[in-house]
C-alpha positions as CSV (number, residue, x, y, z in Angstrom):
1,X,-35.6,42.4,7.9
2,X,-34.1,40.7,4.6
3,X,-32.1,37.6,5.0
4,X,-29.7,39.6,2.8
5,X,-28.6,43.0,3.7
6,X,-26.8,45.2,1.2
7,X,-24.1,45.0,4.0
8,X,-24.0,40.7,3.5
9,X,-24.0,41.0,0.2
10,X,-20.7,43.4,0.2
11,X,-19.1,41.1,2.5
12,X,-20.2,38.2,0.2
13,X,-18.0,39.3,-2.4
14,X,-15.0,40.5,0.0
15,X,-15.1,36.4,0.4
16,X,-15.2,35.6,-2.8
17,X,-11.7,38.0,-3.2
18,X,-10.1,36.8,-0.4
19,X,-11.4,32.7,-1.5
20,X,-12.7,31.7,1.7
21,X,-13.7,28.0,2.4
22,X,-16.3,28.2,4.4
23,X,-19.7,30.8,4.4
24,X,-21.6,31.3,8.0
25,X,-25.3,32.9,7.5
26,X,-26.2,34.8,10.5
27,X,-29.6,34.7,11.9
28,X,-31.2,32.2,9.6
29,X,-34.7,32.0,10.0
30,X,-35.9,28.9,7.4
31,X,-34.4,27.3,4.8
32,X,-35.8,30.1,2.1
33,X,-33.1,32.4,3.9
34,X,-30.4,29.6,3.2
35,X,-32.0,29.8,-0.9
36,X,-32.1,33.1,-0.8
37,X,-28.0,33.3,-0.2
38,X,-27.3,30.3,-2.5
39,X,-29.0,32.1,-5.6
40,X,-26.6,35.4,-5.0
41,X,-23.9,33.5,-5.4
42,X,-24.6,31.9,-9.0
43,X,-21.9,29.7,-10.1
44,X,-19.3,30.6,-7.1
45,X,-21.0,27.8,-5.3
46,X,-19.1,27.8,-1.1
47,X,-20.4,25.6,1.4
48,X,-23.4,27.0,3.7
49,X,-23.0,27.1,7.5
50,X,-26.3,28.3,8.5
51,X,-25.9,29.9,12.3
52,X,-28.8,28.8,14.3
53,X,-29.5,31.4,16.9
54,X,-33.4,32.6,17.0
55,X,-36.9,30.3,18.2
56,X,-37.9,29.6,14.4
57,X,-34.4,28.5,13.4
58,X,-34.7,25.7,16.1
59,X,-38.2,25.4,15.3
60,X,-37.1,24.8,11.6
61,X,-33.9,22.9,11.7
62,X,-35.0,19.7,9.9
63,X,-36.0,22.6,7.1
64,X,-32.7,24.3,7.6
65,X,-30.7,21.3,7.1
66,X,-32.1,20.2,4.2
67,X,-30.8,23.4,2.8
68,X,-27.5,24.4,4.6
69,X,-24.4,22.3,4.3
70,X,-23.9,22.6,7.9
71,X,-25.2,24.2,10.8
72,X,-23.6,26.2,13.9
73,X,-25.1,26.3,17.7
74,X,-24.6,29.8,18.1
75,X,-24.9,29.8,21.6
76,X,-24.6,32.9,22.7
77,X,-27.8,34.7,20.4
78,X,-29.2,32.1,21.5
79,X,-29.1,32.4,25.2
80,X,-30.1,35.6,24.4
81,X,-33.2,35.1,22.3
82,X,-34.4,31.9,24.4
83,X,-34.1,31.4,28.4
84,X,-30.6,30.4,29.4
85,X,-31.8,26.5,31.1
86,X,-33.5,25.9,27.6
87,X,-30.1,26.2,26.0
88,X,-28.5,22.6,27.1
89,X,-31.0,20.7,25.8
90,X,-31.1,22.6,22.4
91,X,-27.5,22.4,21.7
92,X,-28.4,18.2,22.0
93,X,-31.5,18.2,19.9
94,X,-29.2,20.3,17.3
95,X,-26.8,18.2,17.3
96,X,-28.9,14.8,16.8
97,X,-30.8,16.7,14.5
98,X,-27.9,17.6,12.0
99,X,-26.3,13.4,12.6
100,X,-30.1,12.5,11.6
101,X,-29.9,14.7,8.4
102,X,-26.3,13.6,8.0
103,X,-24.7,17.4,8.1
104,X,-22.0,18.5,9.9
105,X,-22.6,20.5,13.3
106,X,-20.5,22.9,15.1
107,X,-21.2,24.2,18.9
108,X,-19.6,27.7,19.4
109,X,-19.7,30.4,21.8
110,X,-17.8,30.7,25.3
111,X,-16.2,26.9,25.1
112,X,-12.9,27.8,26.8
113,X,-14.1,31.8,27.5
114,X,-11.6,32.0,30.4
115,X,-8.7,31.3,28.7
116,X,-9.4,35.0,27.1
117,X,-7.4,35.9,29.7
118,X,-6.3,32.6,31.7
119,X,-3.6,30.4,30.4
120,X,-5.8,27.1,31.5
121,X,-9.9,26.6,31.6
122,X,-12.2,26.1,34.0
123,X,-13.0,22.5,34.9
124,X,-16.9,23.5,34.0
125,X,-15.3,24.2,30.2
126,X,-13.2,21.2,29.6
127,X,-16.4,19.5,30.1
128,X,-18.5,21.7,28.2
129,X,-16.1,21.1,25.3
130,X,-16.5,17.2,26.3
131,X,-19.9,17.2,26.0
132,X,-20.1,18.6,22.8
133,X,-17.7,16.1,21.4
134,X,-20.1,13.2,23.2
135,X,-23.4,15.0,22.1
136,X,-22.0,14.0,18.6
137,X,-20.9,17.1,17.6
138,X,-18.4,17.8,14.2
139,X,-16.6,20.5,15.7
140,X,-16.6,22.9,18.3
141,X,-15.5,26.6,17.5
142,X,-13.3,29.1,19.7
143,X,-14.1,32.5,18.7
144,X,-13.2,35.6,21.6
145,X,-10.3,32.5,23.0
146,X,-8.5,33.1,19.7
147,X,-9.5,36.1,18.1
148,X,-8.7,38.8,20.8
149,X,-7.5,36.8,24.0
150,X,-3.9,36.7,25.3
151,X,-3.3,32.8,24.9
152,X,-4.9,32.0,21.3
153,X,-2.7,28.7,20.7
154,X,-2.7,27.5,23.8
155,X,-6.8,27.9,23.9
156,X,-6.4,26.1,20.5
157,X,-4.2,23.4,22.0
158,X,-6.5,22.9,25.1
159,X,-9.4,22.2,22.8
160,X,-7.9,19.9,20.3
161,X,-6.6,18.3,23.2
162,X,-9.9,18.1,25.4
163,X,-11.4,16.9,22.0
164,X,-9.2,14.2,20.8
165,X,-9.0,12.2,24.2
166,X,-12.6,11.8,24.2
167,X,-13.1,11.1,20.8
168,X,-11.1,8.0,21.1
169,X,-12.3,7.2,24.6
170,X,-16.1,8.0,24.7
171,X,-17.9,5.7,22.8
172,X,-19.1,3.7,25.6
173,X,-20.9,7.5,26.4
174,X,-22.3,8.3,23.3
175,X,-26.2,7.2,22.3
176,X,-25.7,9.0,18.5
177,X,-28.5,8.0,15.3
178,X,-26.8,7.5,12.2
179,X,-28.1,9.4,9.4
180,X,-31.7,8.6,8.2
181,X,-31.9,7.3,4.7
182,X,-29.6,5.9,2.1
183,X,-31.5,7.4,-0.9
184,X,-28.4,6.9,-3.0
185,X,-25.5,4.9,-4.1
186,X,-23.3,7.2,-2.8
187,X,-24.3,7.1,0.5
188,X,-25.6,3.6,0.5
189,X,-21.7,2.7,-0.2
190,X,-20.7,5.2,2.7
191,X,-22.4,2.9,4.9
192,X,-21.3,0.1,3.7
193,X,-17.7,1.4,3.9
194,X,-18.3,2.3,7.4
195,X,-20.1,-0.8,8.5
196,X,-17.1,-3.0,6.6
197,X,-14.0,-0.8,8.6
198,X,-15.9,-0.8,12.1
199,X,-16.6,-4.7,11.2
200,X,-14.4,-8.0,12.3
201,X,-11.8,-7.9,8.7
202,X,-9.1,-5.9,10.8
203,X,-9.4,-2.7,8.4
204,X,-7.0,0.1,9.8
205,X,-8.6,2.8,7.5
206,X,-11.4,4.5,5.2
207,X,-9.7,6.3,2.1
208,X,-11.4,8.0,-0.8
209,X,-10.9,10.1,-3.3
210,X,-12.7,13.0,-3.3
211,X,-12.7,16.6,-6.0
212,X,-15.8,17.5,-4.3
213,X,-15.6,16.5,-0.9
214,X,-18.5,14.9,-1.2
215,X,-17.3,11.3,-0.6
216,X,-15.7,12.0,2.6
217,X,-18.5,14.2,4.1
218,X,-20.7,11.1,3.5
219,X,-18.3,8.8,5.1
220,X,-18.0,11.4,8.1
221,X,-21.5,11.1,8.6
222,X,-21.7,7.4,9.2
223,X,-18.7,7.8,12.2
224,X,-16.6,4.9,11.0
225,X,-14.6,3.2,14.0
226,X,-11.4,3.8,12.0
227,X,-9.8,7.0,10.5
228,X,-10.9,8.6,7.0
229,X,-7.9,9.4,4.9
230,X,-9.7,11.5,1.6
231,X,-7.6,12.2,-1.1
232,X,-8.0,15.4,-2.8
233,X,-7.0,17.5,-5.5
234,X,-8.0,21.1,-5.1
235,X,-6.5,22.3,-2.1
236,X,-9.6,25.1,-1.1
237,X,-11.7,21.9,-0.7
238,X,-8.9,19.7,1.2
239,X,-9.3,23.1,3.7
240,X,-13.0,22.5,3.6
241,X,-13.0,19.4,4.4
242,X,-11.7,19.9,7.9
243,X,-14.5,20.9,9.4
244,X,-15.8,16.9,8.9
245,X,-15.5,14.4,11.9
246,X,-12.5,11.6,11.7
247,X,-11.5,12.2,8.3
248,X,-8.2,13.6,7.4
249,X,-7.4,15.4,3.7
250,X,-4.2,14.5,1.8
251,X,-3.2,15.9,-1.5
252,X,-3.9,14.6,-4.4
253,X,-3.5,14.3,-8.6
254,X,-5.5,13.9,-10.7
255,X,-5.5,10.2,-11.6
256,X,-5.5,9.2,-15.3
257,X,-8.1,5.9,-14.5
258,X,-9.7,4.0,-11.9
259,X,-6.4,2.0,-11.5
260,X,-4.5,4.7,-11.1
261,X,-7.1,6.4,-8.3
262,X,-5.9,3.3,-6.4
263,X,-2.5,3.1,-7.0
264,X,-2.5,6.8,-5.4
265,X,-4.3,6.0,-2.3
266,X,-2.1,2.9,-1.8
267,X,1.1,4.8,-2.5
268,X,-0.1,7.3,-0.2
269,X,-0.7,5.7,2.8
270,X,2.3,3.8,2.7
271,X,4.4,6.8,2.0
272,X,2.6,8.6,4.9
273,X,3.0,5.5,6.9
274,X,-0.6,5.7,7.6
275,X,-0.8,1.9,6.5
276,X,1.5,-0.8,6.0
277,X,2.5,-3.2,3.6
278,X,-0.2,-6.3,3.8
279,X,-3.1,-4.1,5.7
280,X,-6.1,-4.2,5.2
281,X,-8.4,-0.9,4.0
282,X,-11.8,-0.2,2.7
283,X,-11.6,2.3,-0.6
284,X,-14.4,4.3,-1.9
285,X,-14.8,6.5,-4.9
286,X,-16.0,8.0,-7.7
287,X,-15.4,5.9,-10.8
288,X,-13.7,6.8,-13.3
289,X,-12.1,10.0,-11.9
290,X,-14.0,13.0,-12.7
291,X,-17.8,11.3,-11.8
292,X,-19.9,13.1,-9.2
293,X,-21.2,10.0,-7.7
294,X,-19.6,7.8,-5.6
295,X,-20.0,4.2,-7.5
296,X,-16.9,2.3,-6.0
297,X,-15.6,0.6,-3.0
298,X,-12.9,-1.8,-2.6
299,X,-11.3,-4.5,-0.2
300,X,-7.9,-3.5,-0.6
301,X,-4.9,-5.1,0.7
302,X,-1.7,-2.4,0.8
303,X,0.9,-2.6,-1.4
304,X,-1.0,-5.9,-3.6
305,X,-1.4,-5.2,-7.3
306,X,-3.9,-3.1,-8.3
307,X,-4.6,-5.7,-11.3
């Protein structure tokens, strides 16, 4: 069977019309599947969430994630294409495996499957959802809760909820590898950004500015002790971007020069009252505005002069 029926490649342009953020492959097999959907879409380049849900896509995620710009734990193929005890420890080794590569990962399928029809979950399902966050997971996705149940927001509500409490209240829990190698500037600085804001300098936040989104997945990946605020122009990667770990999209210009890129960060927080006057945050970016690479990153006190 093709990685590529007639029938994806109909809904790939439906996506393209309706300018989605975010692409999910079904049923990836190896990263020449994840190739395969790249080419067919030529310049309209949309990030990759390649579904893992068949023996050779575990088999192959190291492969897969060298590809994809994400990946999902599609549990329940899964459960169906492997035996149901094996599925536990694959949703860990997942997990680690996309931290180790440095790509977001998503755990999906039945996380609050009760609340379908329940207004609360199970006990077993807050902590599923609680593992997931403490496996080191990016995200975990609702799909029947929301799509056809009876309390969508409140299923929405009970996960962000579940979520955020351990997020800020795990750590002593979680045994996460950071990603592998720091191959280039860009990610050398996001580690360095990270290391400075989770070090003893009292830093209250990350920012960046990001058109690409590039910047603040690379921060994500290093899981800074303090919140990523990522300033961004186009608004279809600012919806993107929420699919990252701790890092937060604000709007953004364009900035005229480097001096400028930080005047807008510093104006921003304050505004925002995500930082006050006489904090202390770590800024990285591409500079000048309009570079690919992230070159830059800055001690910055708020509201000092940028000169």
């Amino acid at each position: 069977m093709p990685a590529v029926t007639p029938r994806d490649r109909e809904g790939l342009e439906r996506a393209f019309e309706l300018e989605v953020d975010l692409i999910a492959q079904s049923f990836v097999r190896g990263p020449e599947d994840v190739r395969e959907l790249r080419s067919l879409m030529g310049s309209r380049r949309l990030p990759i969430i390649a579904k893992i849900e068949t023996r050779p896509a575990v088999e192959d995620v190291n492969g897969i994630l060298e590809e994809a710009d994400a990946i999902m734990i599609a549990r329940g193929d899964l459960g169906v294409e492997l035996p149901m005890e094996e599925i536990p420890l694959i949703q860990k080794e997942l997990v680690r495996a996309a931290r180790v590569a440095g790509r977001p990962s998503i755990v999906a399928t039945q996380m609050l499957e009760s609340m379908i029809h329940a207004p609360r979950p199970t006990r077993a399902e807050a902590t599923d959802v609680a593992n997931a966050v403490l496996d080191g997971a990016d995200a975990v996705m609702l799909s029947g809760e929301t799509a056809i149940g009876d309390h969508p927001f409140e299923a929405a509500a009970t996960a962000t909820t579940i979520a955020s409490y351990v997020g800020s209240r795990g750590q002593p829990f979680r045994a996460i590898p950071a990603p592998r190698h720091h191959t280039t500037a860009g990610a050398a600085i996001a580690h360095a950004a990270a290391s400075i804001g989770s070090g003893e300098l009292g830093v209250v936040a990350i920012t960046c500015y990001t058109e690409t989104g590039r910047t603040a997945k690379l921060l994500s990946a290093e899981r800074p002790g303090v919140p990523v605020y990522a300033f961004i122009p186009p608004v279809d990667v600012r919806r993107a971007v929420c699919l990252l770990w701790g890092v937060e999209p604000l709007p953004a210009v364009v900035p005229e020069d480097t001096d400028g890129m930080i005047a807008l960060m510093d104006e921003g927080l304050q505004t925002r009252g995500l930082a006050r006057n006489g904090e202390t945050v770590v800024m990285a970016a591409a500079s000048p505005a309009g570079r690919t690479t992230t070159n830059m990153l800055k001690i910055h006190r708020v509201g000092s002069p940028v000169r």
